[in-house]
C-alpha positions as CSV (number, residue, x, y, z in Angstrom):
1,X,9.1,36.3,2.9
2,X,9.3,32.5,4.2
3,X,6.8,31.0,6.3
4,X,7.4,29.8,9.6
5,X,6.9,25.8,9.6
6,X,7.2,23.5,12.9
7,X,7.4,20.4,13.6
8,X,4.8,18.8,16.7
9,X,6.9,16.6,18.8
10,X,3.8,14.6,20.0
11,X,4.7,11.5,17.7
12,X,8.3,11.6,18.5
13,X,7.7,11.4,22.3
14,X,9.9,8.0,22.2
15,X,12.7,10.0,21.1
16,X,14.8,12.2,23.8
17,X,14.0,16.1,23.0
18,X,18.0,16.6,22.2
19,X,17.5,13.7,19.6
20,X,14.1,15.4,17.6
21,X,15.9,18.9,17.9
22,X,19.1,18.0,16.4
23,X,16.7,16.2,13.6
24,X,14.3,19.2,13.1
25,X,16.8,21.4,12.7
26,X,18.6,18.6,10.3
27,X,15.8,18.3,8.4
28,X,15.0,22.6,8.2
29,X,12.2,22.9,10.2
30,X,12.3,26.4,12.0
31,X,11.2,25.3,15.6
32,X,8.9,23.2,17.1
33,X,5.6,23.3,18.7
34,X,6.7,20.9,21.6
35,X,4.1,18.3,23.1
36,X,4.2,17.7,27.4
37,X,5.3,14.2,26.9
38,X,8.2,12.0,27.0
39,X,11.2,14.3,28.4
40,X,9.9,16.5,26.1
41,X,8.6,18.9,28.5
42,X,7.5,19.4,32.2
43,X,5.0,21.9,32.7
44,X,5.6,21.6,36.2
45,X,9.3,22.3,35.7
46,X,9.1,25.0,33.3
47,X,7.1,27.0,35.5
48,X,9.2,26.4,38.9
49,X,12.4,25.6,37.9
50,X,14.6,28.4,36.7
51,X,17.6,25.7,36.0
52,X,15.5,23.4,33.9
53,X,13.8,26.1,32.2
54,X,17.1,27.2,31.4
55,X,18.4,23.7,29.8
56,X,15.7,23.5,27.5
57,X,16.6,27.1,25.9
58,X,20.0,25.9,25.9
59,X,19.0,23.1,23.4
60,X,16.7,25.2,21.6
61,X,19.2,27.3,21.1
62,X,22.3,24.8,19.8
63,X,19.9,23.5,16.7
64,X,19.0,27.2,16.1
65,X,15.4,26.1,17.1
66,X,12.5,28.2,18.0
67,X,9.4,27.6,20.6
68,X,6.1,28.4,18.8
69,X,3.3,26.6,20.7
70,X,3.4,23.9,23.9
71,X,1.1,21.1,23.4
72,X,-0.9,19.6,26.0
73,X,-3.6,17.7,24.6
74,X,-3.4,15.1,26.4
75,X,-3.9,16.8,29.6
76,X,-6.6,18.8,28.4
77,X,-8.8,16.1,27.8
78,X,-9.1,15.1,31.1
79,X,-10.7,18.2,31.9
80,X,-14.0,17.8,31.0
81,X,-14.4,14.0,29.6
82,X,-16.7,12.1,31.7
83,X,-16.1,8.6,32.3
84,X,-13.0,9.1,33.6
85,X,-11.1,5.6,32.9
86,X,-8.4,3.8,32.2
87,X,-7.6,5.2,28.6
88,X,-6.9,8.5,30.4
89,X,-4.8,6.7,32.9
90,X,-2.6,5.9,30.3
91,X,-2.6,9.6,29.2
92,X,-1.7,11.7,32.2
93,X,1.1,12.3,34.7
94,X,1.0,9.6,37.5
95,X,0.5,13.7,39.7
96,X,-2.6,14.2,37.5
97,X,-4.4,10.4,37.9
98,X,-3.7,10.6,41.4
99,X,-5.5,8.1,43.2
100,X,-7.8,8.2,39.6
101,X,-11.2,9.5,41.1
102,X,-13.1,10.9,38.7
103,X,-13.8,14.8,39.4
104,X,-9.8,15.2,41.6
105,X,-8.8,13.7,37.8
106,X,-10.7,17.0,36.0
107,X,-9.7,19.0,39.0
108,X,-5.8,18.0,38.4
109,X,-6.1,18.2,35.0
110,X,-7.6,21.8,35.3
111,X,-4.5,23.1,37.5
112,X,-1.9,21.6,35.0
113,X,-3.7,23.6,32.3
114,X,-3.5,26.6,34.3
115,X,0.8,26.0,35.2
116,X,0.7,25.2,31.3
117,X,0.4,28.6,30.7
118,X,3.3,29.8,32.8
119,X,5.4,27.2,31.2
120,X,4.7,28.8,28.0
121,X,4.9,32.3,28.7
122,X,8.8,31.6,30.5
123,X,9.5,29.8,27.4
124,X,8.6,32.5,25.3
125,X,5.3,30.5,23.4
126,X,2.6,32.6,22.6
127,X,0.0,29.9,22.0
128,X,-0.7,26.5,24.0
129,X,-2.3,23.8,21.4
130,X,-4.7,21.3,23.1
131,X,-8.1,19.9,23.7
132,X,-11.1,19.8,26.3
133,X,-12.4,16.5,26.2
134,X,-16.2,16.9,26.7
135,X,-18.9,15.2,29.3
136,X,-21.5,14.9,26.1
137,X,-19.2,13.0,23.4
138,X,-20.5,9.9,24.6
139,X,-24.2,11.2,22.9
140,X,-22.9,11.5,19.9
141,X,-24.9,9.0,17.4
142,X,-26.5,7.4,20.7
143,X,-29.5,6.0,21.5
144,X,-31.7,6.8,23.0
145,X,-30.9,10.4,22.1
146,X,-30.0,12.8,24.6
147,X,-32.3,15.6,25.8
148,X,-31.6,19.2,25.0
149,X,-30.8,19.4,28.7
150,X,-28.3,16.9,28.9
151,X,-26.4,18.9,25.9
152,X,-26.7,21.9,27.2
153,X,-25.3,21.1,30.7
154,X,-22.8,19.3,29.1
155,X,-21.3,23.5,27.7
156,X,-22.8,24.6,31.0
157,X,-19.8,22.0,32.5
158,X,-17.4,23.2,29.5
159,X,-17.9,27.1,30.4
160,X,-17.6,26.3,33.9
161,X,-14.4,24.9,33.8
162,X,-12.8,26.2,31.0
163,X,-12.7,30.0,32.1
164,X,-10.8,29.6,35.4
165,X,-8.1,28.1,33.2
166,X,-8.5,30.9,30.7
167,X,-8.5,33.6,33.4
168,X,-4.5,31.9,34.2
169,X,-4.2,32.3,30.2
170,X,-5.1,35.6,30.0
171,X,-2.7,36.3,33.0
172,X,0.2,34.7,31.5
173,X,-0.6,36.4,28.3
174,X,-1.0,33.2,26.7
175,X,-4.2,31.8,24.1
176,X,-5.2,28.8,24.1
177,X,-6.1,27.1,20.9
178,X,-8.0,24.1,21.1
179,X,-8.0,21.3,18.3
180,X,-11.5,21.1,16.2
181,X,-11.8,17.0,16.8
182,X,-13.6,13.9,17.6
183,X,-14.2,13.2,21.9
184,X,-13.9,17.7,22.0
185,X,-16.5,19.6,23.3
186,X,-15.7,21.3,19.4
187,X,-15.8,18.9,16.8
188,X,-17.2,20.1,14.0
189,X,-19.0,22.7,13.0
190,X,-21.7,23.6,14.6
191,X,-20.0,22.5,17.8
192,X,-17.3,24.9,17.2
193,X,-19.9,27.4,17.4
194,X,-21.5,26.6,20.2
195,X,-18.3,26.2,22.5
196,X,-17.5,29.4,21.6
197,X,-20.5,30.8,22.5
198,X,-20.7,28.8,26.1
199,X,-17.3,30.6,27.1
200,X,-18.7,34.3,25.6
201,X,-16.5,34.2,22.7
202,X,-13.7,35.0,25.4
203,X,-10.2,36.5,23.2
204,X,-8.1,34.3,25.0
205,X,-9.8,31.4,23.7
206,X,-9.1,30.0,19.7
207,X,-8.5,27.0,17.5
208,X,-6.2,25.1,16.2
209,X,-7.2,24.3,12.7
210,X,-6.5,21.1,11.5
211,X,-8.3,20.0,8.2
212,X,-7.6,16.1,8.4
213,X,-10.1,15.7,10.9
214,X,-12.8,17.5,8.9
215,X,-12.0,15.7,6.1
216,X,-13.0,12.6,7.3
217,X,-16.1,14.5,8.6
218,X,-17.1,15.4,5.2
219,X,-16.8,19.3,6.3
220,X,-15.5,22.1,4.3
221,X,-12.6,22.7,5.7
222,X,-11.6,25.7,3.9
223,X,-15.2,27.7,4.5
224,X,-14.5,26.4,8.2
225,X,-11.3,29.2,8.2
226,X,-13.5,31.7,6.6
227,X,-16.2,31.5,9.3
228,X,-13.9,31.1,12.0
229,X,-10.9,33.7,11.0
230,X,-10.6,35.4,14.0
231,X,-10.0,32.2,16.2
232,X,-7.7,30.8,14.2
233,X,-5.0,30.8,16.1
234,X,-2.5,28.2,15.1
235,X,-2.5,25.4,12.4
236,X,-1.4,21.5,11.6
237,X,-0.8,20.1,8.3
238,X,-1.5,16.6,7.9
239,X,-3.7,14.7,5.8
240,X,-6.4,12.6,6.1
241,X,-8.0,9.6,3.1
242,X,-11.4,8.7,3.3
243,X,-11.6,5.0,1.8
244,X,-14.9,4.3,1.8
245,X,-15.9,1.4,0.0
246,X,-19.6,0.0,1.0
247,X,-17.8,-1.7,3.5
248,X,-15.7,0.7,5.8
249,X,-17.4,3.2,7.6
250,X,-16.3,6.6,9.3
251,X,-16.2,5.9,12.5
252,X,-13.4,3.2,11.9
253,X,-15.1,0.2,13.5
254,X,-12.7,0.2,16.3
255,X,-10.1,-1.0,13.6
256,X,-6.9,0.1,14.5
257,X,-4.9,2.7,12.8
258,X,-3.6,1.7,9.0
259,X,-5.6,-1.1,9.4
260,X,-7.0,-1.2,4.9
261,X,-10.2,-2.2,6.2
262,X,-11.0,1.3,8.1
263,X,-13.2,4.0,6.2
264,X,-10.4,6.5,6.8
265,X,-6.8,7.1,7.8
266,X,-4.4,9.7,8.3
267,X,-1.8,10.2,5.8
268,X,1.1,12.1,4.9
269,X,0.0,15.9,3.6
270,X,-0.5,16.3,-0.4
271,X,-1.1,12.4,-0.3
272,X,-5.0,12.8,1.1
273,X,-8.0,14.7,0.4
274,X,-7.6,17.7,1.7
275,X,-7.2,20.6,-1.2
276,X,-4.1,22.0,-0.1
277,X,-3.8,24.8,-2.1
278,X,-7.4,25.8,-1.2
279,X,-6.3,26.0,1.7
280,X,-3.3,27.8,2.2
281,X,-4.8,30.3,-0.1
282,X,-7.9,30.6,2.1
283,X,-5.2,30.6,4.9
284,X,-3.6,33.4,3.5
285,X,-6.5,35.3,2.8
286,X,-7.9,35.6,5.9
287,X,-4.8,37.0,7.5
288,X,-3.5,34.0,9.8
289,X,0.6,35.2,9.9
290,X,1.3,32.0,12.3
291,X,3.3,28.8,12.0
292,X,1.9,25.9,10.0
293,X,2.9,22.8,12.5
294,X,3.8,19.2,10.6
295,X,1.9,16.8,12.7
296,X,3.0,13.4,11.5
297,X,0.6,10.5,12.0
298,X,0.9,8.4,8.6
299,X,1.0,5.0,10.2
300,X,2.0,3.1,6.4
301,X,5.2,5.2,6.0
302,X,8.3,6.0,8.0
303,X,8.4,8.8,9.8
304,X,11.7,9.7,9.3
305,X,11.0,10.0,5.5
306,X,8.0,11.3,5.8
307,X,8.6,14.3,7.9
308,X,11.5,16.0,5.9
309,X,8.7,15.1,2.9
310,X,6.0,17.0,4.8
311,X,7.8,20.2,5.6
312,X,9.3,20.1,1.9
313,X,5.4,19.8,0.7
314,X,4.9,22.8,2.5
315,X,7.4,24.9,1.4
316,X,6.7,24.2,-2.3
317,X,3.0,24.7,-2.3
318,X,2.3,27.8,0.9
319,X,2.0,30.4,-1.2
320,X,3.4,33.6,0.4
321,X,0.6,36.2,0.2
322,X,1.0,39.3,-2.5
323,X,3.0,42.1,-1.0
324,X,1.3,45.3,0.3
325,X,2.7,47.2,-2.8
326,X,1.1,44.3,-5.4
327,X,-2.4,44.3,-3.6
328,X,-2.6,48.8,-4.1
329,X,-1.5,48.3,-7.8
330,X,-3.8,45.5,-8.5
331,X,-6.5,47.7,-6.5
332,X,-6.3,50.7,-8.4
333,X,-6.3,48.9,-12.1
């Protein structure tokens, strides 16, 4: 039994999506979990037009590709961030920023979310990746503190306008599984449990488990999957390198990324902190059956190495689960 590995086209955007299929499937990756950006895909499109729709399958289909998951982070965030600036201006569709007020940006944001899920269920992907943004993030580590109020109307605003979009979800058949992260609404944790209680622990709604981003956080990624088995409902393998020194801190220092003299950095998988094998035996063991997605963001190698490197780091070292037969011998020793 092999397991299903992607590749995120979110860091490939620059390329035209005939270009990073022909190299996926080059390179061995079994499909993609494809990212709304670039030509990459149109949500809009997808869900309207038959003929477009149909031209993407087509190019799946020539590099033997397959469509796991739609990514749309970037849209998500807008949802629920609050301020509402420039940075998300340079995010969105020029139909989401419309004229760039504020709540029509969330409200926009909200609706594309919703067609999201249309475009994945004509394209046959079961699971849309993404985020929420969050109106509290800016608390985090503030002062003065925020009240207990002021965080709990911030998942009053997540619940609010999250389950319209998961009602489409549910209707389309879809789940949405959104990325444990910094600026989320879930981003670590405690968080994680709290957002899932604001939207009633709804089915529809999951996680996609990324350990780099708890690495840097200091969490334990693998009792994260443990806790959280039933929501895990897609995965990205990258790495992340905590280089703290008494000099570089956490929260990167507005440094940009690669820059040495940041506390942490993403890296290519096997090459960072995170216990790999720990993981994909924990994984295993709690009975996620999904694609592991190579999300490449190693800003001091070349992405064209490193990819191919990534997804051959995976299939040495995912360790396929004991057969059904193995685990009733080894039961009744």
């Amino acid at each position: 039994m092999s397991r299903l590995v992607t590749l995120f086209t979110g860091q490939w955007a620059d390329l035209p999506f005939e270009e990073v299929c022909r190299r996926a499937s080059e390179w061995g990756f079994d499909g993609l979990e494809v990212a709304c950006s670039g030509d990459h895909l149109d949500v809009w499109a997808a869900a309207e037009d038959d003929a477009y729709l149909a031209s993407k399958q087509e190019t799946l289909a020539r590099y033997g590709l397959e469509v796991y998951a739609i990514s749309n982070h970037l849209t998500g965030q807008a949802v629920c961030d609050d301020p509402i600036d420039a940075r998300h201006q340079g995010i969105l569709s020029a139909r989401t920023w419309g004229d760039g007020d504020p709540e029509g940006v969330r409200q926009r944001a909200a609706e594309e979310l919703k067609v999201t899920a249309v475009a994945a269920r004509r394209l046959g992907a079961k699971v849309v990746t993404g985020f929420t943004g969050s109106k509290i993030w800016k608390y985090v580590a503030m002062f003065p503190p925020a009240s207990e109020d002021m965080i709990a109307d911030g998942y009053a605003d997540f619940a609010r306008r999250f389950n319209p979009i998961m009602d489409a979800f549910e209707d389309n058949g879809v789940r949405f599984a959104l990325e444990v992260h910094p600026s989320e609404i879930a981003y670590d944790y405690w968080t994680t449990k709290a957002t899932l209680e604001a939207i009633g622990h709804r089915e529809v709604f999951g996680l996609n488990f990324d350990p780099s981003h708890m690495n840097w956080q200091q969490l334990d990624a693998a009792g994260f999957l443990v806790d959280f088995a039933d929501r895990i409902y897609h995965v990205h393998c990258k790495d992340s390198k905590r280089r703290f020194n008494g000099r570089n801190a956490p929260l990167g220092s507005h440094l940009p990324w690669g820059d040495p003299r940041r506390g942490w950095d993403f890296v290519s998988a096997g090459r960072g902190d995170c216990d790999w094998e720990a993981l994909f035996r924990t994984i295993n063991a709690i009975g996620y059956d999904g694609p592991v997605s190579v999300e490449w963001e190693d800003a001091g190698m070349e992405r064209f190495v490193g990819a191919p490197q990534a997804l051959q780091f995976v299939r040495d070292n995912w360790l396929v689960p004991p057969t059904a037969a193995f685990d009733s011998a080894f039961s009744n020793r």
